[in-house]
C-alpha positions, 0 to 999 in steps of 0.5 A, a space after each residue: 137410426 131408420 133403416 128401409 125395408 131394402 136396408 133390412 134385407 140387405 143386412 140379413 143377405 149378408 148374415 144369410 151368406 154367412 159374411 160374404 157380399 158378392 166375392 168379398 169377406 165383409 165380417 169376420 168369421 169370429 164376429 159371425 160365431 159370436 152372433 149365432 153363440 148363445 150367451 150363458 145369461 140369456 140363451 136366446 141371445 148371440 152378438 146382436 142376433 136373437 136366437 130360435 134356441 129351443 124354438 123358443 122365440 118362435 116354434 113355428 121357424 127351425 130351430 136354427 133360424 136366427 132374428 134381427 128385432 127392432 120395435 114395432 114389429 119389425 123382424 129380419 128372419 134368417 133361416 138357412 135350412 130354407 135359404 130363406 130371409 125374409 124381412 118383416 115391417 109393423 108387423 102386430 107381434 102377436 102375429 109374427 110365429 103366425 106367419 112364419 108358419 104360413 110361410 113354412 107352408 107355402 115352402 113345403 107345398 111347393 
């Protein structure tokens, strides 16, 4: 599957409002909790949705933040306590807390 960079951020624009696309209900409510509930095998894994459970995929982000991760570096990053989504291309993944960092900053420098 290819999906653009406005494909990726149209997908997280809808996790970010929590389901909704404009007025309508596009995802149900349950489907919405199981991608943010962190499973009993992997904690740092909901329903499709990689979790920041501990901040332990990326301490730089809240600890609420949630991550869609695709090979190559590619990230959708949610994280509603800025309401913020940001989406990341062929990033090096060493790089990526890095950068969440830098982007933290700039918000709390505002």
């Amino acid at each position: 599957m290819w999906a653009t960079t406005r494909d990726h951020a149209r997908f997280g624009l809808l996790m970010l409002r929590r389901r909704r696309w404009g007025e309508r209900q596009i995802l149900s409510e349950r489907w919405m909790n199981l991608a943010e509930t962190p499973t009993p095998i992997r904690p740092v894994y909901g329903f499709l949705w990689w979790l920041n459970t501990d901040r332990a995929q990326y301490p730089a982000a809240p600890a609420s933040s949630v991550f869609a991760l695709g090979a190559g570096g590619n990230v959708i990053w949610i994280d509603r306590e800025h309401d913020l989504l940001v989406v990341i291309r062929w990033m090096d993944t060493r790089r990526i807390n890095e950068f969440m960092a830098l982007v933290i900053s700039a918000l709390a420098s505002d």
